[in-house]
C-alpha positions in Angstrom: 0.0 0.0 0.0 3.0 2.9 0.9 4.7 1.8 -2.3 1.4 2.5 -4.7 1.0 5.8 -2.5 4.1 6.6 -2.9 4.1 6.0 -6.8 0.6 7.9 -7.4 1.8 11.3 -5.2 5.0 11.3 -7.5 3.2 10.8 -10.5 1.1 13.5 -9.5 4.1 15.7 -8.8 6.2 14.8 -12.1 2.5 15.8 -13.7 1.9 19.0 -12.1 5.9 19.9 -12.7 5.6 19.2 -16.6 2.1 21.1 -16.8 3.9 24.2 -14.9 7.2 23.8 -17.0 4.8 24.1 -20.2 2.8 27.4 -19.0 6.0 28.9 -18.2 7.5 28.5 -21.4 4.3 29.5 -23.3 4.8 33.0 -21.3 8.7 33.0 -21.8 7.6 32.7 -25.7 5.0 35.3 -25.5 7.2 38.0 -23.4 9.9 37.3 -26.7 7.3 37.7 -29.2 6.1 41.1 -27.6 10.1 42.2 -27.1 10.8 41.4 -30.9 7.7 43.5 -31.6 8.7 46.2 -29.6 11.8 46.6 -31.1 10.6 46.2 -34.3 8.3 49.3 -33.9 10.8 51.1 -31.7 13.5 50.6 -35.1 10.5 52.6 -37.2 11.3 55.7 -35.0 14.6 56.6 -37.4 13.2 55.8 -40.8 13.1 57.8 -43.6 9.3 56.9 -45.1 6.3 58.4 -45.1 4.7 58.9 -41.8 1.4 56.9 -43.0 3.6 53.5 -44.2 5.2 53.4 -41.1 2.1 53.5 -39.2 0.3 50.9 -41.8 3.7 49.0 -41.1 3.6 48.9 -37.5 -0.3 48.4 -37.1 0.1 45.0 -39.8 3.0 44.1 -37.4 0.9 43.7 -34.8 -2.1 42.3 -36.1 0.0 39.3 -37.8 2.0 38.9 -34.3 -1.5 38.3 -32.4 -2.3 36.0 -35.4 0.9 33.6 -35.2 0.2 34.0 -31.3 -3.1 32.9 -31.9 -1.8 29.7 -33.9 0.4 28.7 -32.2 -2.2 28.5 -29.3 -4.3 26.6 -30.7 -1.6 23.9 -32.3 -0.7 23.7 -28.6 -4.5 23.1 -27.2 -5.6 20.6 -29.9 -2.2 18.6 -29.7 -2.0 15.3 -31.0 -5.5 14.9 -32.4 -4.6 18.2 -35.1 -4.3 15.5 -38.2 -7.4 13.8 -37.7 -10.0 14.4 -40.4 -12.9 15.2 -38.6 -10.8 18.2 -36.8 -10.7 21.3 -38.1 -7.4 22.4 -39.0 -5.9 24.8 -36.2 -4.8 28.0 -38.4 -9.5 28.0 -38.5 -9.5 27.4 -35.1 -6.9 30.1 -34.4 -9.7 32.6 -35.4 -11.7 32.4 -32.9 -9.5 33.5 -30.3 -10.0 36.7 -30.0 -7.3 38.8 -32.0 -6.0 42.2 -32.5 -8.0 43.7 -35.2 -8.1 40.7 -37.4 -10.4 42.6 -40.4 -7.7 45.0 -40.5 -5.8 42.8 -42.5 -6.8 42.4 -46.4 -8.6 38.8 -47.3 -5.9 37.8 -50.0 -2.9 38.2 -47.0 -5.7 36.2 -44.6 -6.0 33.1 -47.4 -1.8 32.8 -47.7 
């Protein structure tokens, strides 16, 4: 009986340790995403164009970075079962997270 005890509680620890290891790097992987965005637009304050394309720049910046954010999500919730026919693929899924100004972007660059 104390060696099945034993064996379910660490189980149950190695579990809980893998599930908090996961969240931890989806955050790490989030904070990068939003420093590599930051930078990008803070690199837009020295440039030479036009005002209004560095401000259509920086606003498609975000909205694709809250799309791949969005994807990558949902690869990570629906896991394993993601090639099974009768699941829809995960980029559809994606959409209905909730994004940042998704009609923003033009259909044709949505459909590539």
């Amino acid at each position: 009986n104390f060696l099945i005890g034993f064996l379910v509680v660490f189980r149950a620890q190695q579990a809980y340790s893998r599930f908090w290891e996961g969240c931890t790097a989806i955050y790490t992987m989030q904070g990068e995403w939003f420093d590599a965005t930051s930078a990008l637009i803070a690199f837009c304050k020295g440039s030479s164009a036009l005002k209004r394309d560095v401000m259509l720049f920086q606003h498609t910046l975000v909205r694709l970075v809250s799309m791949l954010n969005a994807c990558v999500l949902m690869e990570l919730s629906v896991g394993f079962d993601c090639h099974q026919s009768n699941t829809l693929p995960a980029t559809k899924r994606a959409l209905e997270l909730e994004l940042i100004d998704a009609e923003g972007i033009d259909s044709q660059s949505l459909l590539s």
